[in-house]
C-alpha positions, 0 to 999 in steps of 0.5 A: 500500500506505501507504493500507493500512498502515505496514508494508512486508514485509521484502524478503529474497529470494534472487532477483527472483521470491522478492521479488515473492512477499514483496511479493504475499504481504503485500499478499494477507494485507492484503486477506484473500486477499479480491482478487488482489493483485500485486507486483514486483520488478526490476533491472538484472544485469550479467554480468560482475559475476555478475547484480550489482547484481541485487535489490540495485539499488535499495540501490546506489544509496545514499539514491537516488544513482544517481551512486553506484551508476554509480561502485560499478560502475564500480570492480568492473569496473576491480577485474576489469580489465574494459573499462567500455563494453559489459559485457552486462547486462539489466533484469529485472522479475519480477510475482507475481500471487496470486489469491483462492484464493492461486494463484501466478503469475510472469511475468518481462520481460527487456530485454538491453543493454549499459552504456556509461560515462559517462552519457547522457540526462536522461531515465527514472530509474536505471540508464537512462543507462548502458543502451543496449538490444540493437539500439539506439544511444542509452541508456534516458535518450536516449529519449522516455517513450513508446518506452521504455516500448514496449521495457521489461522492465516491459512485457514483464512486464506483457504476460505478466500480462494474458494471465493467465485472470483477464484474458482480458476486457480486450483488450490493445490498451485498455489498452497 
């Protein structure tokens, strides 16, 4: 989008979905609603901290700290004498896919888990070290590139997408 403009929409959603269309709403406008534009958004809800840090994920963690978004949850949950290891959570990404004619679209991916402290992993980015997926032993951190990207929200989010008429002539195995 910087190759378009300086500009970036104000991400004031209420919810996943709400930003994603924000997102993909600009870009459309920038293009005229002349191409189909789509945008996401995404992040990591923990249960027993009501879905937080939900759509704010990317703002715990300050200037990109994710040490200080592990720390800030970690202190709500000892602030509700809740046990760090295994809280439930999920990875959440919403696409929103506007079309020329500016038909909306949504197509959500979701990875369940639970968190584990302390961090584990060099690989990914984020929230990836305290995550492990349901039916796993090892965080998004401990696992290659490859196979994380096989079970992510993102994927599954994206998967839906292609579906979408405005795909159907792509065959999903090319480019997956």
């Amino acid at each position: 989008m910087k190759s378009f403009t300086k500009k970036e929409p104000m991400e004031n959603g209420k919810s996943f979905k709400d930003n994603a269309l924000i997102k993909a709403r600009f870009a459309s406008e920038l293009t005229l609603h002349h191409y189909p534009t789509i945008a996401d958004d995404s992040g990591i809800c923990i249960d027993n901290l009501n879905g937080a840090p939900g759509i704010f994920s990317a703002r715990w963690a300050y200037e990109n700290n994710y040490s200080f978004a592990f720390e800030k949850i970690k202190k709500h949950l000892n602030e509700k004498g809740l046990n760090l290891n295994g809280q439930h959570a999920k990875f959440v990404c919403v696409l929103a896919l506007i079309d020329k004619n500016k038909n909306e679209f949504i197509f959500e991916g979701i990875l369940k888990g639970k968190i584990v402290f302390p961090p584990r992993g060099k690989n990914g980015f984020g929230y990836d070290p305290i995550f492990i997926p349901l039916n796993f032993n090892k965080t998004l951190a401990q696992f290659n590139s490859s196979f994380k990207n096989s079970i992510s929200h993102r994927k599954k989010a994206l998967v839906k997408l292609l579906k979408h008429s405005l795909f159907k002539k792509l065959r999903l195995n090319d480019i997956l």
